[in-house]
C-alpha positions in Angstrom: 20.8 64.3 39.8 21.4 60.7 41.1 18.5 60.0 38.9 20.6 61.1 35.8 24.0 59.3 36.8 21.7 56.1 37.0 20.3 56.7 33.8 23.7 56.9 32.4 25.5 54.2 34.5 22.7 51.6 33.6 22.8 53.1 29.4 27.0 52.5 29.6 26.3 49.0 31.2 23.3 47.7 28.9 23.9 45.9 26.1 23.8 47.3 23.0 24.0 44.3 20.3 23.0 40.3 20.6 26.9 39.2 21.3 26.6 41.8 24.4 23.7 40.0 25.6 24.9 36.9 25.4 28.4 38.2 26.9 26.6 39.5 30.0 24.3 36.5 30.6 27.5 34.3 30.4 29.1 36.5 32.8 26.5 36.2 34.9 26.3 32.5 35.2 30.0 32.3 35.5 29.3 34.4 38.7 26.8 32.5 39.7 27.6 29.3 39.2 31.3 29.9 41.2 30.3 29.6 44.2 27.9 26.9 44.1 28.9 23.1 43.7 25.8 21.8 41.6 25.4 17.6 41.2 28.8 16.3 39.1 30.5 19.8 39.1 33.0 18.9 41.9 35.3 15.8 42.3 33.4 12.7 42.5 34.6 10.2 45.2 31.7 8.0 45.4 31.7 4.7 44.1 29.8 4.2 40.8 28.4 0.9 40.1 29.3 0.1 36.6 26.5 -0.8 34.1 27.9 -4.8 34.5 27.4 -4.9 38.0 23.6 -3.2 37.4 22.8 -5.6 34.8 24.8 -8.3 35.3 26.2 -9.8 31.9 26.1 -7.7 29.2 29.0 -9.4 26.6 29.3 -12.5 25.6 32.2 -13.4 27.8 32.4 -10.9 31.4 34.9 -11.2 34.1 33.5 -10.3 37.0 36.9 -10.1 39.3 35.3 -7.9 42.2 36.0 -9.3 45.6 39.2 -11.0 43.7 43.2 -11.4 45.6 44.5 -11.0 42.4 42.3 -9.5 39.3 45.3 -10.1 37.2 45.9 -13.7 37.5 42.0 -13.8 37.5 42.3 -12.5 34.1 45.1 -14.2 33.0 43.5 -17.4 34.0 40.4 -16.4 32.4 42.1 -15.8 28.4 43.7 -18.9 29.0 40.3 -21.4 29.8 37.7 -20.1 29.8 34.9 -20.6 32.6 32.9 -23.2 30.5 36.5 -24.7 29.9 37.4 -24.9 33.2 33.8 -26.1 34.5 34.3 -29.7 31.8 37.6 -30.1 33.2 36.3 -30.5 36.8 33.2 -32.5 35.5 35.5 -34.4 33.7 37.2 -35.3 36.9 34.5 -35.3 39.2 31.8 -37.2 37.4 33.4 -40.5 38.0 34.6 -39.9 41.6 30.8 -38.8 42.5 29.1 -41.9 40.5 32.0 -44.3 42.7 30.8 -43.4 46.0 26.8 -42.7 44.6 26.2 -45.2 48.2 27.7 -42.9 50.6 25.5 -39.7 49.4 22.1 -41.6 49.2 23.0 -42.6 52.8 22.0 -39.0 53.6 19.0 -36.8 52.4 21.2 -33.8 52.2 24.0 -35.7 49.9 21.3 -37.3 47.7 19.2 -34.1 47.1 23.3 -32.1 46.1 23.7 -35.9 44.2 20.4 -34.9 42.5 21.3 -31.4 41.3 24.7 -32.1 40.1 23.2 -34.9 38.2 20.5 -32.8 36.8 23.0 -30.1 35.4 25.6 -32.7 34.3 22.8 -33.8 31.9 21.6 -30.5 31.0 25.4 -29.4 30.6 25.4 -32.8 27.7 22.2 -31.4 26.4 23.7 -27.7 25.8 26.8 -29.0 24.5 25.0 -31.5 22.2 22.7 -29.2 20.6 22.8 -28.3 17.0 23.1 -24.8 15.2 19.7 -24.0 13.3 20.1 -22.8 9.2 19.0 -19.7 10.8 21.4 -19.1 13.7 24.5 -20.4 10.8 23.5 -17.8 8.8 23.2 -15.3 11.7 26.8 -16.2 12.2 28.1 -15.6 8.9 26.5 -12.4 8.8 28.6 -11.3 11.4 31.8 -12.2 9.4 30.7 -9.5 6.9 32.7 -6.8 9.1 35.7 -8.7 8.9 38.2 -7.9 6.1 38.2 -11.8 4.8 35.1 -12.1 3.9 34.9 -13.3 0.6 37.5 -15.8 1.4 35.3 -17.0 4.6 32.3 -17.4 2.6 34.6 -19.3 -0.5 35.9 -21.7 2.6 32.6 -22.6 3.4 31.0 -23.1 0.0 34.1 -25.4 -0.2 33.0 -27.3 2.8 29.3 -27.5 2.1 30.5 -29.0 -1.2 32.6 -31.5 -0.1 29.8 -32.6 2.5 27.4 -33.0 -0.7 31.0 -35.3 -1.9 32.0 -37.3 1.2 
């Protein structure tokens, strides 16, 4: 008899079309799953390095304001002048003040190899800022102004000024 009353208990509970199947093994991992706390299905409260800090720089321009006092004015600062900005404004400055006292750093081998260094990137800082655009790298330039809504009138504005260089 208890035979029979399984037989009928497990034929009321057994699903009788696809959508009951698929009701039943949802239920199931429903039950399942609510007691368990799998990888990213409960709050997250460690800190996740963000893909900048992994690879370093990944725009053209990143703000790297970790460790800051004040991110804000960091960023503020940084819309304003931008690092490269800011860096020729302090060569600008120092440049002279270092090549007035070149004797008192070649008086010491520490001094004269920092004198050394900051000579060597001044120049390659004049080098970088010197250097030309290639045809190829002007053209890779305009073909970013296609996704801007002015670009016939971009491309008009330089015919214009190639022109006038074939005038002047």
């Amino acid at each position: 008899m208890a035979t029979a009353h399984t037989q009928q208990a497990s034929s009321q509970h057994s699903p009788k079309t696809l959508a009951d199947l698929g009701d039943a093994w949802l239920a199931w991992q429903i039950a399942l799953l609510k007691g368990n706390r799998l990888p990213l299905s409960g709050d997250v409260t460690q800190w996740i390095r963000t893909w900048g800090e992994i690879v370093g720089q990944v725009g053209l321009v990143n703000y790297n304001i970790v460790g800051t006092k004040d991110p804000m004015a960091e960023k503020r600062i940084g819309s304003e002048y931008s690092y490269g900005r800011q860096l020729g404004r302090i060569l600008d400055v120092l440049v002279p003040v270092v090549k007035a006292h070149e004797a008192d750093f070649q008086a010491d081998s520490s001094k004269e190899k920092a004198l050394k260094d900051f000579d060597e990137m001044v120049k390659d800082i004049a080098k970088l800022k010197a250097k030309r655009y290639t045809a190829d790298e002007v053209v890779a330039m305009v073909k970013k102004w296609k996704d801007d809504g002015d670009f016939e009138a971009n491309i008009q504005k330089l015919r214009e000024a190639l022109d006038a260089l074939d005038e002047g």
